[in-house]
PDB file of N, CA, C and O in Angstrom:
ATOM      1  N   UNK A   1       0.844  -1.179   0.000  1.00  0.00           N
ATOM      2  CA  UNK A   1       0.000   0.000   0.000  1.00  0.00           C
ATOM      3  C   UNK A   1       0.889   1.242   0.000  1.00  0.00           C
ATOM      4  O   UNK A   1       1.912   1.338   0.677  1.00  0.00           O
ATOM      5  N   UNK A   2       0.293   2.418  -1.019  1.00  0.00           N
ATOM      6  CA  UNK A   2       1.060   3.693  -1.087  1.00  0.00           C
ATOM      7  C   UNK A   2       1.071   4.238   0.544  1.00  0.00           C
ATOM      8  O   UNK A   2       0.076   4.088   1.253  1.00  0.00           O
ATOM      9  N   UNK A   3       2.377   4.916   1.065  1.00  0.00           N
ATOM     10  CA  UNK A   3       2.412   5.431   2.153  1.00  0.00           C
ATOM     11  C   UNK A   3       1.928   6.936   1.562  1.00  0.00           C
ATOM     12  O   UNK A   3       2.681   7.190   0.622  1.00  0.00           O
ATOM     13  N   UNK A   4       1.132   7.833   1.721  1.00  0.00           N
ATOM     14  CA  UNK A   4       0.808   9.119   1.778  1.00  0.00           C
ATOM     15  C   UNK A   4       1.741   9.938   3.169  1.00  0.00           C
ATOM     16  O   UNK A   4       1.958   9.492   4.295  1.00  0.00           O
ATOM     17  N   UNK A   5       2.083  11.049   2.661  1.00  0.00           N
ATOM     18  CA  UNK A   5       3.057  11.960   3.121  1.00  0.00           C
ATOM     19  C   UNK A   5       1.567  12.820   3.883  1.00  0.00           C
ATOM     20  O   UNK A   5       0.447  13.087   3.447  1.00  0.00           O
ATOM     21  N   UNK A   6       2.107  13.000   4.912  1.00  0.00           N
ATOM     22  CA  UNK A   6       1.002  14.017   5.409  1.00  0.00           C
ATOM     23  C   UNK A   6       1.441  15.029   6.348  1.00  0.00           C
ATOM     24  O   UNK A   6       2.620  15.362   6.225  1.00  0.00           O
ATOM     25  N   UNK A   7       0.822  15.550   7.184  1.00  0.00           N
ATOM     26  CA  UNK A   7       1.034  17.034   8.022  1.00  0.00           C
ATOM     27  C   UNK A   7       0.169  16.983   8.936  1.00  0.00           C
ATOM     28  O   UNK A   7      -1.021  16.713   8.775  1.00  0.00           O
ATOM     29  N   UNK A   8       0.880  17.318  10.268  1.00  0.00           N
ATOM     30  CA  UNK A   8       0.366  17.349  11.409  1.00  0.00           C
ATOM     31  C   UNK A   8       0.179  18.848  11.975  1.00  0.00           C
ATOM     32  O   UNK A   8       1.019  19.710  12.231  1.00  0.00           O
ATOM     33  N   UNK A   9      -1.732  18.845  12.113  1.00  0.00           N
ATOM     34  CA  UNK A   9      -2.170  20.131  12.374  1.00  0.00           C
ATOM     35  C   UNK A   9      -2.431  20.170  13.983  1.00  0.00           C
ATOM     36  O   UNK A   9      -3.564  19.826  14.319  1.00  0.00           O
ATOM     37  N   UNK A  10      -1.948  20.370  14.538  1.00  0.00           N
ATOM     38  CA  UNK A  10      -2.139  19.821  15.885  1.00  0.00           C
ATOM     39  C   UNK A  10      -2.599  18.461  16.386  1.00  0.00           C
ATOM     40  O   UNK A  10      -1.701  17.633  16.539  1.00  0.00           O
ATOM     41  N   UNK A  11      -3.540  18.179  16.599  1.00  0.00           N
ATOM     42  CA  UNK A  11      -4.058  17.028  16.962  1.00  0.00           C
ATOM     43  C   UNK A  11      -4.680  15.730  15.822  1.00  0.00           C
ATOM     44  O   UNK A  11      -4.949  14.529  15.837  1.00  0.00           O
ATOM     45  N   UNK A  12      -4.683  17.224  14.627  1.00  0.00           N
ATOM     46  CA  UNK A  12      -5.306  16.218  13.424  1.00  0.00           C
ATOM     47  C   UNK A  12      -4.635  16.216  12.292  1.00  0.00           C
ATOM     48  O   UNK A  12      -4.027  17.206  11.885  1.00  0.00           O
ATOM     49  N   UNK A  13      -4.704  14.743  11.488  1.00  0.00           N
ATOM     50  CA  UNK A  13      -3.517  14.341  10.279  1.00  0.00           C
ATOM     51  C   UNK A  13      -4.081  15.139   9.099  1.00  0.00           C
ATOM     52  O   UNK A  13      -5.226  14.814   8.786  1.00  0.00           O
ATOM     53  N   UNK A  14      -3.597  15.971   8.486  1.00  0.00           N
ATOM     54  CA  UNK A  14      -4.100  15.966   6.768  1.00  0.00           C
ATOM     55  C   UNK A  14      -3.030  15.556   5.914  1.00  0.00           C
ATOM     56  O   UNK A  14      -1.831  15.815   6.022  1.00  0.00           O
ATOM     57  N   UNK A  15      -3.777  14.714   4.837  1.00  0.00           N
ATOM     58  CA  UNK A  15      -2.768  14.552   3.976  1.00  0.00           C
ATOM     59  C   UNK A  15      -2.197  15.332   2.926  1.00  0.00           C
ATOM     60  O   UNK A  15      -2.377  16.526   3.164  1.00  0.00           O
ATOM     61  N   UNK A  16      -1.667  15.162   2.008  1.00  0.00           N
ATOM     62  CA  UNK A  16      -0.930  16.571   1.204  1.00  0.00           C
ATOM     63  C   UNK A  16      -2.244  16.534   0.123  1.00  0.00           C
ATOM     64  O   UNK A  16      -2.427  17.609  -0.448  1.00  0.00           O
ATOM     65  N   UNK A  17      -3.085  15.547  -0.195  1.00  0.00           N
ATOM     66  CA  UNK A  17      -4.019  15.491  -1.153  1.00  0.00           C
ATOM     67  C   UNK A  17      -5.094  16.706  -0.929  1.00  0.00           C
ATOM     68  O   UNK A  17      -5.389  17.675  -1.628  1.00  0.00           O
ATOM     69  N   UNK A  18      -5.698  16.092   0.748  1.00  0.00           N
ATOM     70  CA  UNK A  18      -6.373  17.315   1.134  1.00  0.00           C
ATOM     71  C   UNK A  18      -5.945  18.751   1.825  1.00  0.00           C
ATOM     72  O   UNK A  18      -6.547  19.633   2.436  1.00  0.00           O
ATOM     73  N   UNK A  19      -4.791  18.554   1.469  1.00  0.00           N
ATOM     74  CA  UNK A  19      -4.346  20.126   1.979  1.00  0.00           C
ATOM     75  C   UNK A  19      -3.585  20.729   0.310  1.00  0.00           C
ATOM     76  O   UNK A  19      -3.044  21.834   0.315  1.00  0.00           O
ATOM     77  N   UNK A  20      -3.610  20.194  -0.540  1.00  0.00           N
ATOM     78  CA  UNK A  20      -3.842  20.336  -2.112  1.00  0.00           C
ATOM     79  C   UNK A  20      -5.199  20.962  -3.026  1.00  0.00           C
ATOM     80  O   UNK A  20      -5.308  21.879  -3.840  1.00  0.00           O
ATOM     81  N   UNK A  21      -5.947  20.177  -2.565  1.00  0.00           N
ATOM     82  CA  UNK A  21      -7.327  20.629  -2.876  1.00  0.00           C
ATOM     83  C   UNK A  21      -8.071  21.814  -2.307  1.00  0.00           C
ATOM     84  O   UNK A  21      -8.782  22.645  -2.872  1.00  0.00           O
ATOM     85  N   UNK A  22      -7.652  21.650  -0.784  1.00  0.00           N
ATOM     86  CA  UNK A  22      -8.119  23.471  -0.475  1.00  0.00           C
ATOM     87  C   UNK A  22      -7.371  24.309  -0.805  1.00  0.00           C
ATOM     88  O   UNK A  22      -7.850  25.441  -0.866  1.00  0.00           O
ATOM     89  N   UNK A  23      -6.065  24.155  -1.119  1.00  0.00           N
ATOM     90  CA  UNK A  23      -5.251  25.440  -1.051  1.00  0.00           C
ATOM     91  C   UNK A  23      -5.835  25.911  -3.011  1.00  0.00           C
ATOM     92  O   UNK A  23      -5.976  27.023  -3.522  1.00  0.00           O
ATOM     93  N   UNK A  24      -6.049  24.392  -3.663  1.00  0.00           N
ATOM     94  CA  UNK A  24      -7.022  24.961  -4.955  1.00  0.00           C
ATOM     95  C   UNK A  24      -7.680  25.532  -5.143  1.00  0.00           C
ATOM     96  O   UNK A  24      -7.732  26.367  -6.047  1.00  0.00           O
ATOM     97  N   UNK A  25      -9.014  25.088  -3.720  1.00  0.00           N
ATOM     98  CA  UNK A  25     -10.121  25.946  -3.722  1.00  0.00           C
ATOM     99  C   UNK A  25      -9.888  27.561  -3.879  1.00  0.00           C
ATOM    100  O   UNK A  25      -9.952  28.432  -4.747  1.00  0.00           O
ATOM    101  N   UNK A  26      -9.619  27.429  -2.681  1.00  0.00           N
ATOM    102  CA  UNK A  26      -9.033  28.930  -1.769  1.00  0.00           C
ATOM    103  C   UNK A  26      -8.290  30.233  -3.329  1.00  0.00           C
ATOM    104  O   UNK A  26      -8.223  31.432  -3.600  1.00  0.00           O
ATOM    105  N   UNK A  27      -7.947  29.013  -3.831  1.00  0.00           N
ATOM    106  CA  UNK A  27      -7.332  30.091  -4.896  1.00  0.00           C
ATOM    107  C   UNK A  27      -7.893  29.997  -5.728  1.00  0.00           C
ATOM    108  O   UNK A  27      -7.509  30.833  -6.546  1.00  0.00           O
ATOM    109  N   UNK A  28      -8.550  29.516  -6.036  1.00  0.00           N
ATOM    110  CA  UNK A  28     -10.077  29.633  -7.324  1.00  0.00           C
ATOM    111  C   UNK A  28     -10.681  30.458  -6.978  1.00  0.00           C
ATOM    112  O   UNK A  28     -10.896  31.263  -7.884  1.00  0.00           O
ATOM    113  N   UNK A  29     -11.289  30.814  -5.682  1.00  0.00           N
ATOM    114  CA  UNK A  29     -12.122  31.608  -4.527  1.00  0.00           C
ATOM    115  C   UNK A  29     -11.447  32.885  -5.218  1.00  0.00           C
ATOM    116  O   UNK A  29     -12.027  33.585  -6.048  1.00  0.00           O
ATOM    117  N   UNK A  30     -10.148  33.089  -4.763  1.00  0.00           N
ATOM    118  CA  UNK A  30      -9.100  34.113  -4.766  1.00  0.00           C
ATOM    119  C   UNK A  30      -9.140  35.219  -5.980  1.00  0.00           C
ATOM    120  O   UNK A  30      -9.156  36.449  -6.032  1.00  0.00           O
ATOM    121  N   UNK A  31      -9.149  33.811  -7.217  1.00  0.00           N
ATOM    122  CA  UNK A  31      -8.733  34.703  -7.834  1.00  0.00           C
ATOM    123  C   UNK A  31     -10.502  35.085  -8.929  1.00  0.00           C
ATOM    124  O   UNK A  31     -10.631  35.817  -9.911  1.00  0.00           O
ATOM    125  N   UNK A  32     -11.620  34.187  -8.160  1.00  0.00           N
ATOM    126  CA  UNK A  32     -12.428  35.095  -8.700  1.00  0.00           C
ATOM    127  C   UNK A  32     -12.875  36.323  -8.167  1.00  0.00           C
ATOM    128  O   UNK A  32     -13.251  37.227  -8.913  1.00  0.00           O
ATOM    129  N   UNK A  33     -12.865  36.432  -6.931  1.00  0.00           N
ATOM    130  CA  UNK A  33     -13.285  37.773  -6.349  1.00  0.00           C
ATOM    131  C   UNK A  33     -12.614  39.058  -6.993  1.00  0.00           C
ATOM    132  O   UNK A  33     -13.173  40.091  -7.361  1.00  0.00           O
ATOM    133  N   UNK A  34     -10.888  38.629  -7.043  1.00  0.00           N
ATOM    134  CA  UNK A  34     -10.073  39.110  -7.691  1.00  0.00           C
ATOM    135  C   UNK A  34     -10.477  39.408  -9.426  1.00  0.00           C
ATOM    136  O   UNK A  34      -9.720  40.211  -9.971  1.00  0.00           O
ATOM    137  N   UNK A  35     -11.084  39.089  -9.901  1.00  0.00           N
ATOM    138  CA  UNK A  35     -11.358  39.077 -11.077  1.00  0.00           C
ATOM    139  C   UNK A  35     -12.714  40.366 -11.084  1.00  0.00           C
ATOM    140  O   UNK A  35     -12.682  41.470 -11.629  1.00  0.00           O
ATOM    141  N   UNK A  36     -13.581  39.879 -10.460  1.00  0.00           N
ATOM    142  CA  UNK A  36     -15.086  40.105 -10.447  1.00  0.00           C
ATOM    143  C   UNK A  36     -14.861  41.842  -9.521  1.00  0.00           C
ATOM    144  O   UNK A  36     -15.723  42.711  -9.397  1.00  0.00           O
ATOM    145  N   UNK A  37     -13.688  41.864  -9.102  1.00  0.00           N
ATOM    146  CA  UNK A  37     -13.704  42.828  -8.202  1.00  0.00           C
ATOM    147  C   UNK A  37     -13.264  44.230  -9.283  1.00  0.00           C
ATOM    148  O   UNK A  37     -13.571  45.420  -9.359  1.00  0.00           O
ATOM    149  N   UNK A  38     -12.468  43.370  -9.939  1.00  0.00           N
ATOM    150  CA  UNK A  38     -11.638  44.499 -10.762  1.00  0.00           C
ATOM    151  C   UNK A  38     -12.605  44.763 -12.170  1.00  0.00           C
ATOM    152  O   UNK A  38     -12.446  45.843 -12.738  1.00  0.00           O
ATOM    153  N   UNK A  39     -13.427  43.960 -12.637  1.00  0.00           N
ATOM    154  CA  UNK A  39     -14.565  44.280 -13.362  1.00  0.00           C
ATOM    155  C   UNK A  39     -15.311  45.509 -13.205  1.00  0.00           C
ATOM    156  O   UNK A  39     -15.590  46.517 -13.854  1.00  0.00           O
ATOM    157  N   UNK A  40     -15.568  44.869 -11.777  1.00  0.00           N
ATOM    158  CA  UNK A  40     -17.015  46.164 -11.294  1.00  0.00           C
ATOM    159  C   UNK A  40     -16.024  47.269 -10.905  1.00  0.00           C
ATOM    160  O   UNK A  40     -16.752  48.260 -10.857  1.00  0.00           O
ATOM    161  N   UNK A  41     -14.932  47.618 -10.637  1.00  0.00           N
ATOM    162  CA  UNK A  41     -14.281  48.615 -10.707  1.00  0.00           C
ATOM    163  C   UNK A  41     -14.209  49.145 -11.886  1.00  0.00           C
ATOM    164  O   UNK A  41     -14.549  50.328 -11.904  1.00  0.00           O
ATOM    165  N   UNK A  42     -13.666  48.388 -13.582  1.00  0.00           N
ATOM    166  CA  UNK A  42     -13.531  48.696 -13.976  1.00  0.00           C
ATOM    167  C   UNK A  42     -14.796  49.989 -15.150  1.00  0.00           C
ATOM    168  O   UNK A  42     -14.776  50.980 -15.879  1.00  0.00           O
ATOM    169  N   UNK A  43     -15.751  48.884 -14.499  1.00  0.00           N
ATOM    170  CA  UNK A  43     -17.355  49.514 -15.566  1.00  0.00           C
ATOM    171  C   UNK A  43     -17.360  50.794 -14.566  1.00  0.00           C
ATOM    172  O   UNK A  43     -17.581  51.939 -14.961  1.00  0.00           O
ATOM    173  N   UNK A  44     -17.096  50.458 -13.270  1.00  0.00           N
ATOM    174  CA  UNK A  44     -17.535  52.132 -12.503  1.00  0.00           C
ATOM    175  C   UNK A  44     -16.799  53.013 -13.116  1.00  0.00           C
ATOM    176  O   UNK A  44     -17.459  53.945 -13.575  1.00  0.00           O
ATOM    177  N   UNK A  45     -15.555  53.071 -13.312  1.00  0.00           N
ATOM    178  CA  UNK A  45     -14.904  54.336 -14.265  1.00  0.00           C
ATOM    179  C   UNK A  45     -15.344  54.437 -15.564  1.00  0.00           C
ATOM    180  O   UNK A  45     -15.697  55.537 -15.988  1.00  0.00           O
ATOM    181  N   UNK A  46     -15.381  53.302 -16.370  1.00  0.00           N
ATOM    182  CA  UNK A  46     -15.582  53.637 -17.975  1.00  0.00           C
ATOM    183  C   UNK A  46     -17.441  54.660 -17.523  1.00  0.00           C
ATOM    184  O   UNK A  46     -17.611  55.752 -18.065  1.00  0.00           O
ATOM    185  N   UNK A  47     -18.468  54.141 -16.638  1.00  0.00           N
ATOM    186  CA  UNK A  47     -19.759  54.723 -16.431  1.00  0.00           C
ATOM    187  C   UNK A  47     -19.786  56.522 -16.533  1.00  0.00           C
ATOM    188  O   UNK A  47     -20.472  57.412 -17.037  1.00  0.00           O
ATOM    189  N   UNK A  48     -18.304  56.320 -15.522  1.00  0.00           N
ATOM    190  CA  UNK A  48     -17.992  57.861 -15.403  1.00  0.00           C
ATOM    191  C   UNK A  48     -17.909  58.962 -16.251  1.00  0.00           C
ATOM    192  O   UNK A  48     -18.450  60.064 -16.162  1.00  0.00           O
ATOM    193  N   UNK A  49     -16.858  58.326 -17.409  1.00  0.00           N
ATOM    194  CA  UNK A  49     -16.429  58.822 -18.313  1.00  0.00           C
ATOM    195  C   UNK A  49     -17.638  59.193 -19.917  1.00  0.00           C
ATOM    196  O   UNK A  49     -17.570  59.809 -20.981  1.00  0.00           O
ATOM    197  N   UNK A  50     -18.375  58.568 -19.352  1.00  0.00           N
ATOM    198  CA  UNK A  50     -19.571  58.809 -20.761  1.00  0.00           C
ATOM    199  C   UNK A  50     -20.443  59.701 -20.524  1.00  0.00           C
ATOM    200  O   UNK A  50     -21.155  60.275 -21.349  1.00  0.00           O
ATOM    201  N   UNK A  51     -20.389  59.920 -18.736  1.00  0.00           N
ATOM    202  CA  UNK A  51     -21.679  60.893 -18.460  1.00  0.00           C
ATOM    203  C   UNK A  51     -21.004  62.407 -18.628  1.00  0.00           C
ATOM    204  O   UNK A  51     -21.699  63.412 -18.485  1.00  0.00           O
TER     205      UNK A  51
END
């Protein structure tokens, strides 16, 4: 059987799989806010500029 490498969070094991997958999430998360943020920034100036 594969030995999995893992990390000890205090009292509890994660393995690198699931501490892989959130750090995915987290940056999917990341970089849509990041995305969606700089959008609606961006329409608020171009809005500006027409009136």
């Amino acid at each position: 059987m594969y030995n999995f490498l893992s990390i000890q969070l205090g009292e509890v094991e994660v393995s690198n799989l699931t501490l892989g997958v959130l750090i995915g999430f987290s940056s999917f998360t990341f970089l849509a806010v990041g995305i969606s943020s700089y959008k609606l920034y961006k329409s608020l100036i171009n809005n500006d500029n027409k009136d």
